[in-house]
N, C-alpha and C positions, 0 to 999 in steps of 0.2 A: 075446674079444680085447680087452685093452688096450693105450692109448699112456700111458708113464708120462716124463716128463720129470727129472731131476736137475737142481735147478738149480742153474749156477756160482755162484752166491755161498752156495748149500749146501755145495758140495764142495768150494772155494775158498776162501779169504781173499784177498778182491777188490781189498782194500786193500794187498798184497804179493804182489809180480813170483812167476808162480811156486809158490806156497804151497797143496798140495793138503793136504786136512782128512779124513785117515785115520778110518775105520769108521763113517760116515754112511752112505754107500751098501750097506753089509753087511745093517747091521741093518734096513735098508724089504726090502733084495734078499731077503728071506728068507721072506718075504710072498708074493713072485712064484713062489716054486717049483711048476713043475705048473704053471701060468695061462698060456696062451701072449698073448705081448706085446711090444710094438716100444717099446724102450727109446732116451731122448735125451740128451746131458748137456750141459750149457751149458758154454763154456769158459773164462767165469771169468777167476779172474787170469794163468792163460796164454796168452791168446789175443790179448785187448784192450788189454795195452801196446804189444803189436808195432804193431795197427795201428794207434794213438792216434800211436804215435811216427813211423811208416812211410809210414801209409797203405797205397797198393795199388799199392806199387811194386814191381816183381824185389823187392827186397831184404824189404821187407814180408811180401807172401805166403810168400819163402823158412821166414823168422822163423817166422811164425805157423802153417804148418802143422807145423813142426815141435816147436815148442810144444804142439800139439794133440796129436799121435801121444803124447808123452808123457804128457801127461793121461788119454788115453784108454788106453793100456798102467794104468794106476793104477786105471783103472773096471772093465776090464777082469778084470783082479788078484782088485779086489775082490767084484764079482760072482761070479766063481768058486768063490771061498772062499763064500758063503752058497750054492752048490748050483744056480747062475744062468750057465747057458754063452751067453756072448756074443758075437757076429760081428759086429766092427766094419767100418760100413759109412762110408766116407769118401764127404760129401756133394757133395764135388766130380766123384767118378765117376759120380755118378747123376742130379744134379741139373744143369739150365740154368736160370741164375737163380734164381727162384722156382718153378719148375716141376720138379715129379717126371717126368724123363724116361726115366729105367730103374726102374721099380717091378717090375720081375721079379727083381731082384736082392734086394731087401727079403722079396717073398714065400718065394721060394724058402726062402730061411732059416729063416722060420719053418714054411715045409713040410718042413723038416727039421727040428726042433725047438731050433731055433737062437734066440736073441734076436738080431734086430737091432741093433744100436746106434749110433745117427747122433749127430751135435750140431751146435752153431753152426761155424761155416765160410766162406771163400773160393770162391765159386763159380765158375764160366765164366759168361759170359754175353754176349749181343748186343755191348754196349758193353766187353766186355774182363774184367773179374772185379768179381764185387761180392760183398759181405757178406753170408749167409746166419743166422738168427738160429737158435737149437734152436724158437723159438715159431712162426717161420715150416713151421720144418718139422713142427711137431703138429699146424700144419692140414694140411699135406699127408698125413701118414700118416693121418689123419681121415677125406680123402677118399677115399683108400686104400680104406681097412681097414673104416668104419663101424663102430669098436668099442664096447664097452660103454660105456666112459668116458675120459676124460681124464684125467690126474692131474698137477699140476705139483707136485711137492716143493722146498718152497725152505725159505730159512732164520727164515723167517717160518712163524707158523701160520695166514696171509691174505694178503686185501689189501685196505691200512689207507686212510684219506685222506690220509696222510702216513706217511713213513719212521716203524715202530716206537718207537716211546719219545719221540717230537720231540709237545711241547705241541701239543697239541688232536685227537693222533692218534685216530681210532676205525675199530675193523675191522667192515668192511663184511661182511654174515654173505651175502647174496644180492647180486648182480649183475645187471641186467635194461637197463643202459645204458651207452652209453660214461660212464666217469667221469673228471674230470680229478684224475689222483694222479701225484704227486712220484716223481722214479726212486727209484734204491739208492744205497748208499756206494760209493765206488772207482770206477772207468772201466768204464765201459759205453757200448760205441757204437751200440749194438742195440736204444736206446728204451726198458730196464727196466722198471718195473712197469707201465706202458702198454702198451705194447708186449704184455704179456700179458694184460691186460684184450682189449686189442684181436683176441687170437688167440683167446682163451677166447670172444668174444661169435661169432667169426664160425665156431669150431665147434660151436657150439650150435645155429646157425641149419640146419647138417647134423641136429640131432634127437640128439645127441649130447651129454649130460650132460657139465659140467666141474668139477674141482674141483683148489681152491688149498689147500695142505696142509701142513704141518712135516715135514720129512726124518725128524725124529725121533717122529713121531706114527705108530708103528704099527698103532695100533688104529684111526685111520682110516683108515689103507691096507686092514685086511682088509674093515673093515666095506665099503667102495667096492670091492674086489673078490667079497665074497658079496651082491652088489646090494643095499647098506643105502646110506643117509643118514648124514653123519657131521655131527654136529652144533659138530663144532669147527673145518672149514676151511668157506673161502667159497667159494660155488657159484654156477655160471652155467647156470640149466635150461636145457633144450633147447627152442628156439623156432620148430620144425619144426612149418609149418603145411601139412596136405594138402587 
């Protein structure tokens, strides 16, 4: 069992309302076929203007779930075509807060041979609706699931000490601490490249291998799915002590 995450600004251009980035998710999805796995995708530049502009108002959440469904009809689509049948799983039916509160809807699927497919999201919660991240939810399917690995795909082939290409950048090959690194381009209200440091350190501590990846680096997607070591994305070992 794997959890593989898509991230928005892989499948997005983050920096335009809207703007999904056709045959990135085709060509990793092609890797997965046969693997069973719970699949994430980040929302990218459809999800985050609404509520940069809205917040978490009626009209807000109106916006931004329906911005999602459309994103998600797209990943959808495109999984299909590489051979990847996907069951979109909206994290607002399942989730309170932070908390996996129907995790039998997730299994199920894939005890049908179904992929899952969640992402970032609007959730219910105690205090009214709050923001769910796709990172938040790869620790929960973690705890879930205890799968082989983690994999975030992004548009990076790391994570750098600063935004790719910006002076004095360098990519961190191993992960072994919180580190303080700079987000992404475009709107992101979900904590960006922290934000997955932060998710990657704390499912590692499940015993749970992570790795940070290029969308477009197939060759370490298989090598991470036939339990290899990929020596071109950054990794957070598992720090499962019994």
């Amino acid at each position: 069992m794997y959890i593989i995450k898509f991230g928005g600004s892989a499948i997005t251009d983050k920096t335009k309302p809207h703007t999904y980035r056709p045959g990135r998710i085709a060509a990793a999805a092609t890797e997965l076929r046969g693997r069973p796995a719970a699949l994430i995708h980040g929302a990218g530049s459809f999800a985050h203007p609404h509520v940069k502009a809205f917040g978490l108002t009626p009209l807000g959440i109106a916006l931004t779930k329906a911005a999602l469904r459309r994103l998600t009809s797209y990943v959808v689509d495109e999984l299909a075509s590489a051979g990847v049948a996907a069951m979109p799983v909206e994290p607002s039916d399942v989730f309170w807060g932070r908390t996996l509160a129907r995790p039998e809807v997730i299994r199920h699927a894939v005890a049908h041979g179904l992929y899952p497919l969640l992402h970032g999201d609007i959730v219910p919660s105690d205090e009214g609706y709050t923001v769910i991240s796709g990172d938040d939810i790869a620790v929960e399917l973690a705890k879930l699931f205890n799968p082989k690995a983690v994999v975030f795909l992004m548009d990076a082939d790391g994570i750098y000490t600063a935004p790719p290409g910006a002076p004095g950048a360098r990519k961190i090959e191993r992960i072994t601490e919180e580190l303080d690194v700079e987000g992404t381009a475009g709107v992101d209200v979900t904590g960006g490249i922290r934000k997955k440091v932060e998710a990657g350190l704390e499912i590692a501590k499940l015993g749970v291998p992570v790795y940070y990846c290029s969308i477009t680096d197939r060759e370490a997607l298989r090598l991470i799915l036939n339990d290899e070591k990929p020596r071109t994305c950054t990794a957070v070992e598992p720090t499962l002590t019994i």
